[in-house]
N, C-alpha and C positions, 0 to 999 in steps of 0.2 A: 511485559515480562514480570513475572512474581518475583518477590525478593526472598529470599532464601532464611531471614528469618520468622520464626513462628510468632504469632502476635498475641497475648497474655491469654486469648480463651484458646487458642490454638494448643495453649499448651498445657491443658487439663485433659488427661489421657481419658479414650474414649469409653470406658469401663465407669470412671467415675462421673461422667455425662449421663450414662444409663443408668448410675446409682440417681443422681438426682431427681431423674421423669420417673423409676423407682416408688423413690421416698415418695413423691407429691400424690404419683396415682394411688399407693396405700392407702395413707392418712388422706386421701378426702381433700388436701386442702388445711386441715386442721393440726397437723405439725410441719410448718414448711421444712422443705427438703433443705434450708442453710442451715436452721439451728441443729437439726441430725449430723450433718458434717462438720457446725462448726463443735459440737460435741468428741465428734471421733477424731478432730484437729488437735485439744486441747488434751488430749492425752497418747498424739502420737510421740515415741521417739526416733523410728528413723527419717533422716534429714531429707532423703528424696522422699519418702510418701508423706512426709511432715508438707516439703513444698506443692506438690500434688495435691494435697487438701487445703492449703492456704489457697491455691487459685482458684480450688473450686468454691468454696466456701465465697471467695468472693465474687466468682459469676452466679452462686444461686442469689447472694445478697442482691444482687443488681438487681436480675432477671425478678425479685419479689419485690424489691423496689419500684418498678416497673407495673408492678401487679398492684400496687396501690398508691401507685401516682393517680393525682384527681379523687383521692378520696379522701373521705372523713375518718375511713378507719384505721386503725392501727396505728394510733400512736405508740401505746405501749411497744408494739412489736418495732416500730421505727427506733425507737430507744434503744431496745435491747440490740437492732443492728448498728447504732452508732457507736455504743458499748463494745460489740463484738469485732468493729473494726479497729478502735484503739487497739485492743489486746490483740488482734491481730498484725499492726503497725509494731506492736513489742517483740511477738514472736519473731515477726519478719530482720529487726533489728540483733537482738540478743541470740535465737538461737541457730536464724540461718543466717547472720552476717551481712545482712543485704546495709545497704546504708540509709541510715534513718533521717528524716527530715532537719535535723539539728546538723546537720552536719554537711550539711549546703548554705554556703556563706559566699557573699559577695565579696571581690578581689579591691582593695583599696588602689588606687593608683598609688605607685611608689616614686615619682615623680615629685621633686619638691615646687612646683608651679604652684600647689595653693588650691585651684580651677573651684 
């Protein structure tokens, strides 16, 4: 039985799927289809199409991550995805509220045992 929630790439609407195979078939290859989205990310304001391009942006990253697993090239461009995740770890924090890594702390026992 399926479970009734969508799962992080289930939830990049299908329009912005087709932008992505898009971008790639255009450009050859020679401007990946994440840095175009993460472009159109970084100057969205509204907060549903803001989060709509934050997931896509991160399944093209993958999916080009993917594309140069095992190889020698693209450091540069590894970079710039490393880059582009932080700032997208910020947007995800600041302007859609999600909860950021700082802010999962483990529960001290309150138990005066000492252990």
């Amino acid at each position: 039985m399926r479970s009734k929630h969508k799962t992080h790439f289930e939830q990049v609407p299908l329009e912005t799927v087709r932008k992505i195979a898009r971008v790639d078939e255009r450009h050859g290859g020679s401007m990946p289809s994440w840095q175009k989205l993460y472009q159109e990310m970084l100057t969205e304001s509204d907060t549903q199409k803001l989060t709509e391009l934050v997931l896509a942006v991160e399944q093209a990253i993958f999916f080009r991550a993917q594309q140069l697993n095992g190889t020698g090239a693209g450091a540069k461009e590894r970079a710039a995805m490393d880059q582009a995740a932080r700032k997208m770890l910020t947007i995800k924090t600041e302007k859609l509220g999600w909860p950021g890594l700082d802010r999962v702390t483990t529960q001290q026992p309150t138990s005066g045992h000492g252990l």
